[in-house]
C-alpha positions as CSV (number, residue, x, y, z in Angstrom):
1,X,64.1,247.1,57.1
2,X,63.2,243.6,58.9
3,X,65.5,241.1,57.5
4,X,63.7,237.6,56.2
5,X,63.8,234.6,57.4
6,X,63.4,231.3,56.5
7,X,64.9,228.4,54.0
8,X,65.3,229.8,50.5
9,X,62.6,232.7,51.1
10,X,61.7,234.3,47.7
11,X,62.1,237.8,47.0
12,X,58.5,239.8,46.9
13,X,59.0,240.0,42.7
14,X,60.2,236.9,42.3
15,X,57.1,235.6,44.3
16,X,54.5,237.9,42.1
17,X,56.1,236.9,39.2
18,X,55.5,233.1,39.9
19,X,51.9,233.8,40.8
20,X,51.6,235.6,37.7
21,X,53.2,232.3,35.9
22,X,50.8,230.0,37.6
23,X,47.4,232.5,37.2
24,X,48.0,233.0,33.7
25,X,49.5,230.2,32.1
26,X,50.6,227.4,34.2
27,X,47.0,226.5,36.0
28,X,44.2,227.2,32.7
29,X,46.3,224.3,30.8
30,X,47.4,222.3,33.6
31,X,45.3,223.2,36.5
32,X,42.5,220.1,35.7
33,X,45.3,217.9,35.3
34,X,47.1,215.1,38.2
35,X,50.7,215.9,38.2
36,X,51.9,212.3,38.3
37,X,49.9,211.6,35.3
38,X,51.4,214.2,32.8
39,X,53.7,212.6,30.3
40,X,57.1,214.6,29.1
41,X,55.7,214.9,25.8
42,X,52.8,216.8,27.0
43,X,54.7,219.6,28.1
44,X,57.0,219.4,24.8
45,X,54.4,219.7,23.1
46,X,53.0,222.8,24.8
47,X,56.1,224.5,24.8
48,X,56.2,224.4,21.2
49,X,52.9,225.8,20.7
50,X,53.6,228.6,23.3
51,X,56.5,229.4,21.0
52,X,54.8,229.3,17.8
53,X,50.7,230.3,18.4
54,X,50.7,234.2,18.8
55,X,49.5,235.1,22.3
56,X,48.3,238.8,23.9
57,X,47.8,242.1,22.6
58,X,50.9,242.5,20.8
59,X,49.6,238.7,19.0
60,X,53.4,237.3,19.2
61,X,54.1,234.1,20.2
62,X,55.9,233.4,23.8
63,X,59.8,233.8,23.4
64,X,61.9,230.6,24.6
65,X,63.1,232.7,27.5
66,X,59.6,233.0,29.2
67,X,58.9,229.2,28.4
68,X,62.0,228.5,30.4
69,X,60.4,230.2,33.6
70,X,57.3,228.4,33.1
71,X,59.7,224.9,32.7
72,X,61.5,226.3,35.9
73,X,58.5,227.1,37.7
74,X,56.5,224.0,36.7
75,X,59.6,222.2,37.8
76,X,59.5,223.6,41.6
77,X,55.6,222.9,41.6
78,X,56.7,219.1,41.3
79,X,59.9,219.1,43.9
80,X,57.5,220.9,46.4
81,X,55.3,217.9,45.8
82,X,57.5,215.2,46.2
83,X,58.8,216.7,49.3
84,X,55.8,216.6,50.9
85,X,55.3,213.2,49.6
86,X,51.8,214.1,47.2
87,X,53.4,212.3,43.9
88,X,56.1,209.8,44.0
89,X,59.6,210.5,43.9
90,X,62.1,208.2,42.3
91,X,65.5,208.4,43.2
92,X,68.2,208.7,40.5
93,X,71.7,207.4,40.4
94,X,72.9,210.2,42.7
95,X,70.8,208.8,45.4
96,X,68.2,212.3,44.6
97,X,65.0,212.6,43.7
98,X,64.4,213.0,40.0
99,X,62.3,215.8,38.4
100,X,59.6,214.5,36.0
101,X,59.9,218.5,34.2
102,X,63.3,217.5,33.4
103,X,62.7,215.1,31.0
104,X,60.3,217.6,29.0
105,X,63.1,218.9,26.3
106,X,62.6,222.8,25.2
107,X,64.9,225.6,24.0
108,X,67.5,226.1,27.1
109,X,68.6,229.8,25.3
110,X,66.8,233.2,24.8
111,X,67.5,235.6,21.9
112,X,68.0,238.4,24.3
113,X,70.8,239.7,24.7
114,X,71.5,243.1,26.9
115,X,73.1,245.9,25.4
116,X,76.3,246.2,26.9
117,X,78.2,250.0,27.2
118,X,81.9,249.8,27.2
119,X,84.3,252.1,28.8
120,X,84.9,254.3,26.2
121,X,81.2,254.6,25.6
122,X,80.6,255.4,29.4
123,X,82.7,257.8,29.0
124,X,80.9,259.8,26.6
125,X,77.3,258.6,28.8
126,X,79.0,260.5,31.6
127,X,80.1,263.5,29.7
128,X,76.5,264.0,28.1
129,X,75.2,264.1,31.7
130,X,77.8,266.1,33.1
131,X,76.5,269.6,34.3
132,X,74.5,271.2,37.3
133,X,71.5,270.5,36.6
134,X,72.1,266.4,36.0
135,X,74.8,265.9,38.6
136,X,72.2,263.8,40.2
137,X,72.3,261.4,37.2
138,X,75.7,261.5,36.4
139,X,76.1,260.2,39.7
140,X,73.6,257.9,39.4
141,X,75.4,256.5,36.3
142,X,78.8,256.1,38.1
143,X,77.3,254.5,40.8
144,X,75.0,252.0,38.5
145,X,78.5,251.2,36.4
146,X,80.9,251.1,39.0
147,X,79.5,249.0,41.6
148,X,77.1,246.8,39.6
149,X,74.3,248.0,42.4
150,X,70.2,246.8,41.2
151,X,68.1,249.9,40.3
152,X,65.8,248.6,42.7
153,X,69.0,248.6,45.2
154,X,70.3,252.1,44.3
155,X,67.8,254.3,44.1
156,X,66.4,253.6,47.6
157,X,69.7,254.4,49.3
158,X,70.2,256.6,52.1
159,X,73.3,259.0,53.4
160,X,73.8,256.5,56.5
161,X,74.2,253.3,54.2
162,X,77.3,255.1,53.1
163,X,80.4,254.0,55.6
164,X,83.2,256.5,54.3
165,X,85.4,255.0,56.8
166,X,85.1,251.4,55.5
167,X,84.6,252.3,52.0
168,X,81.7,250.5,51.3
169,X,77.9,251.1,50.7
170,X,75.5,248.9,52.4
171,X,72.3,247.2,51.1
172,X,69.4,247.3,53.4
173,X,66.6,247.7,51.8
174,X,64.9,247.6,48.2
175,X,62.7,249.8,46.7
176,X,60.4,249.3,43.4
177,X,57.1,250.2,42.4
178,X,56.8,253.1,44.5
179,X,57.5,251.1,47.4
180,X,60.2,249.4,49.8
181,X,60.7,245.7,49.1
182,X,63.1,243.1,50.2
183,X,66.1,242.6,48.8
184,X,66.5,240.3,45.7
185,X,67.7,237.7,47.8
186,X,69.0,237.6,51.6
187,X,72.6,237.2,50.4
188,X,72.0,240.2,48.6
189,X,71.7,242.5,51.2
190,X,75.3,243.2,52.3
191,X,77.8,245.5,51.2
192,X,79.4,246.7,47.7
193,X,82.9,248.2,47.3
194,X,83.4,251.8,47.1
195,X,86.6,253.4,45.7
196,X,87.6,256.5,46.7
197,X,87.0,257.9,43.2
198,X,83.4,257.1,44.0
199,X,83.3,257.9,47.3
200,X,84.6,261.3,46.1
201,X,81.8,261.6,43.8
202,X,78.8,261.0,45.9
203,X,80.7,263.5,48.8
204,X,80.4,265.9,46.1
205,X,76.2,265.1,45.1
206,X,75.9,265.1,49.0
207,X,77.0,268.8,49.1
208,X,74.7,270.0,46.2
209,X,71.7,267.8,47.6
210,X,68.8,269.7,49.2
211,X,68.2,266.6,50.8
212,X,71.8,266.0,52.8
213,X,70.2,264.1,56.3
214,X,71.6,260.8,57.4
215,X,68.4,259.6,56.9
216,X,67.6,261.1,53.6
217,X,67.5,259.4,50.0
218,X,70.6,260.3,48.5
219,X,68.4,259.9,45.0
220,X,65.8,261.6,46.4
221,X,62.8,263.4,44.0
222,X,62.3,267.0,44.0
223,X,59.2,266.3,43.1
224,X,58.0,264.7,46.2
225,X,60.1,267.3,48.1
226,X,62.6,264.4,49.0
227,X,59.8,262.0,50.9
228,X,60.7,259.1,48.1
229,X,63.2,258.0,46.1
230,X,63.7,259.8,42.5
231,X,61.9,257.7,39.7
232,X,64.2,254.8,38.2
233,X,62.1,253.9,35.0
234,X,62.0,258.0,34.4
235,X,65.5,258.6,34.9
236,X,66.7,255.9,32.4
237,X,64.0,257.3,30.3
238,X,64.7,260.9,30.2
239,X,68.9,261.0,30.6
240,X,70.3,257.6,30.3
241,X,68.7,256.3,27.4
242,X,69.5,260.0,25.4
243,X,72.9,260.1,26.9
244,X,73.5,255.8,25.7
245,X,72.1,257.3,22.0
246,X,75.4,260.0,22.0
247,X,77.4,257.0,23.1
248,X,76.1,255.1,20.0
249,X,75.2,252.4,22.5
250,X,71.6,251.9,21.0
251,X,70.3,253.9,18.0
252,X,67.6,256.8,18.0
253,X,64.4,255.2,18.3
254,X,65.9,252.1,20.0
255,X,62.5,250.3,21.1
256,X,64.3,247.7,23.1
257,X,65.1,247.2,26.7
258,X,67.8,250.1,28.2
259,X,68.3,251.2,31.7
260,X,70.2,251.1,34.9
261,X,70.3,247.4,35.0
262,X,72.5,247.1,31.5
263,X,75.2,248.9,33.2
264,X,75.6,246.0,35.8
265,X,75.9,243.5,32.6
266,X,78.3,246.1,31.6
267,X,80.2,245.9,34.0
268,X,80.4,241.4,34.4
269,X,81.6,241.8,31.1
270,X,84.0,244.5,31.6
271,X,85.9,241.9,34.3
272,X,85.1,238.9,31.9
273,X,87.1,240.3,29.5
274,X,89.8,241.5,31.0
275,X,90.2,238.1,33.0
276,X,88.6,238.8,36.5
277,X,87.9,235.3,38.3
278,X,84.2,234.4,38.0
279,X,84.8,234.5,42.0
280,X,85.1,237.8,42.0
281,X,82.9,238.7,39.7
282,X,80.1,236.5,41.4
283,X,80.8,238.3,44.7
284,X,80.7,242.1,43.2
285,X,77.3,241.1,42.2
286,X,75.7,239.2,44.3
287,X,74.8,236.2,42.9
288,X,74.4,233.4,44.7
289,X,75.6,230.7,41.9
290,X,78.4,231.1,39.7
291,X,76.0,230.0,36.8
292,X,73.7,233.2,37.5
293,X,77.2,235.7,37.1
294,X,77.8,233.7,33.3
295,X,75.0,235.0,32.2
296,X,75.8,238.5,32.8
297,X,79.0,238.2,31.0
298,X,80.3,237.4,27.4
299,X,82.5,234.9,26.3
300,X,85.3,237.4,24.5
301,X,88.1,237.5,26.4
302,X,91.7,238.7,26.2
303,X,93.3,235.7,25.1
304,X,90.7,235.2,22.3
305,X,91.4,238.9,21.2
306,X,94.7,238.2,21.2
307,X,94.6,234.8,19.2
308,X,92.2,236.2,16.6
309,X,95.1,239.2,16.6
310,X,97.5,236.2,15.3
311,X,95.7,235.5,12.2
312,X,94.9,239.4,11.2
313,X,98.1,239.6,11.3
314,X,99.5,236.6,9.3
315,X,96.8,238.2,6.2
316,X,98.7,241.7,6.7
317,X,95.5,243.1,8.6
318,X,96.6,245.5,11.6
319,X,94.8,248.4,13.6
320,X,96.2,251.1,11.2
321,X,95.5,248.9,7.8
C-alpha cells in the first residue's frame, strides 16, 4: 500500500473522527462565532453542560473523555490559525506561541478504564479456543496478546509480511470497515517482534489454512472464500468475548467494551508491572510519545507489590492466611 507523505499526516480515522467532531458538535455552537473573540470561560462553561445536559439517543450526557477530544480538537483549530497568521499569536515565556484552548480548564481524566486479561487468565482464553475448528482464533489471540498488533493491523495481514528468517512481522497496510486504510500513523507501519514460539504457531495456522499463498490473508474469511480479511468486530464477538467470560475477565452479560484491542493494554501492563522500560514498551507498540504508552499501562508495579507485601505481613496476613 502507498506509503503517506507529508508533515504529521493524520490517519484516515483519525481524520473522520475530527470531521465528525467539528460536524456535530464543534461548528453548531461555535461555528457563528470569531475565534479570537471567544473568552476561556465560554468554553468552561460549555464543557460543563456537555457533561451534565443528556445528549443523543441513549439521552446521557457527554463523558469527560469525549470533551477532551473536542478541547484537543478545538485546540488544533486555533494552532492551524495562528500558523497561518488568521488570529494573533502571543508568544509565551518559552519563546512559543500560546494556545487560547489551554486556558479553558475541564476534566483532564476519563472513567474508562480497559479491561485488562492477565497471564493466567490468557491462559484459560487460549484453552477455551483451543481445537480445530477455532485454531484460527486461537491464533488470532496469541498474536493480538503477544505482539500488541491493532485489530485493524492484524487482521489484514498477509503470508509475505511474515519474515521467518528475521523473526519479525511487518506492517504495511491497515484494514477496517471492510476496507484497506493507512496505517494509524507513519511510524506505525514497521515491524513487530516475533518469537519463535509464535512464529511456530502461525507455521502451524499456515498449514491448516485453505488460504496458504504469499499473497493471501493469513485471517482470511471462509465466508468470502478468502477474497477479505475474516471479520474483527465478529470474531471478538462470537469467541473472544465467550472465551474472556470462562477466564472471568468480564462477567456474562458484560455490556461494556471487549475485543482485540484490550489484549494490547494487556500486554503494556503486563511489562509495566513487571518493570519493562517505558522505552521499550513505547517501541513494542508503536507510539509515537511516551505519554500515549502510560495510558495503556497501570501504575501497580513490582516494587509496590512488594512494599504493600511488607505491611501484610507485619499484621500476620500472608498468601496461605
Amino acid at each position: 500500500m502507498k506509503k503517506r507523505v507529508g508533515i504529521a499526516v493524520k490517519a484516515e480515522e483519525t481524520v473522520a473522527t475530527f470531521e465528525l467532531l467539528l460536524d456535530r458538535w464543534i461548528l453548531p455552537r461555535w461555528g457563528d462565532r470569531k475565534a479570537a473573540e471567544i473568552k476561556p470561560l465560554e468554553f468552561e462553561a460549555w464543557f460543563e453542560a456537555l457533561t451534565s445536559t443528556p445528549y443523543g439517543g441513549n439521552k446521557r450526557p457527554l463523558s469527560w473523555a469525549t470533551v477532551a477530544k473536542l478541547k484537543s480538537m478545538m485546540s488544533q483549530v486555533y494552532k492551524h490559525a495562528q500558523r497561518h497568521e488568521l488570529i494573533e499569536a502571543a508568544i509565551g515565556s518559552d519563546g512559543r506561541p500560546t494556545n487560547p484552548m489551554l486556558l479553558a480548564r475541564s476534566e483532564s481524566g476519563t472513567e474508562y478504564e480497559a479491561a485488562v486479561v492477565t497471564p493466567g487468565q490468557m491462559v484459560v482464553i487460549l484453552d477455551q479456543l483451543a481445537g480445530p475448528e477455532t485454531q484460527l482464533e486461537w491464533t488470532l489471540a496469541l498474536l493480538h496478546a503477544a505482539t500488541a498488533l491493532r485489530p485493524e493491523e492484524a487482521f489484514c495481514l498477509q503470508w509475505s509480511d511474515i519474515d521467518w528468517l528475521k523473526g519479525q512481522i511487518n506492517i504495511n497496510r491497515a484494514w477496517s470497515k471492510g476496507k484497506l486504510k493507512s496505517g494509524k500513523t507513519i511510524g506505525s507501519m514497521t515491524h513487530v517482534v516475533m518469537h519463535p514460539v509464535l512464529a511456530d504457531a502461525l507455521a502451524s495456522w499456515r498449514r491448516e489454512s485453505c488460504y496458504s499463498g504469499d499473497e493471501e490473508w493469513v485471517f482470511a474469511s471462509k465466508k468470502f472464500k478468502g477474497k477479505v480479511p475474516r471479520a474483527a468486530g465478529t470474531a471478538a464477538q462470537d469467541y473472544l468475548r465467550s472465551a474472556a467470560v470462562k477466564a472471568g475477565v468480564i462477567l456474562p452479560g458484560y455490556r461494556g467494551s471487549f475485543g482485540w484491542h484490550n489484549l494490547r493494554h494487556s500486554l503494556a501492563t503486563f511489562f509495566a508491572a513487571n518493570e519493562v522500560n517505558l522505552p521499550v514498551i513505547q517501541s513494542m507498540l508503536r507510539h509515537a510519545r511516551p505519554s500515549t504508552t502510560a495510558l495503556y499501562t497501570r501504575r501497580v508495579n513490582a516494587p509496590q507489590l512488594a512494599a504493600q507485601e511488607k505491611f501484610l505481613a507485619a499484621i500476620k496476613l500472608t498468601p496461605a492466611a
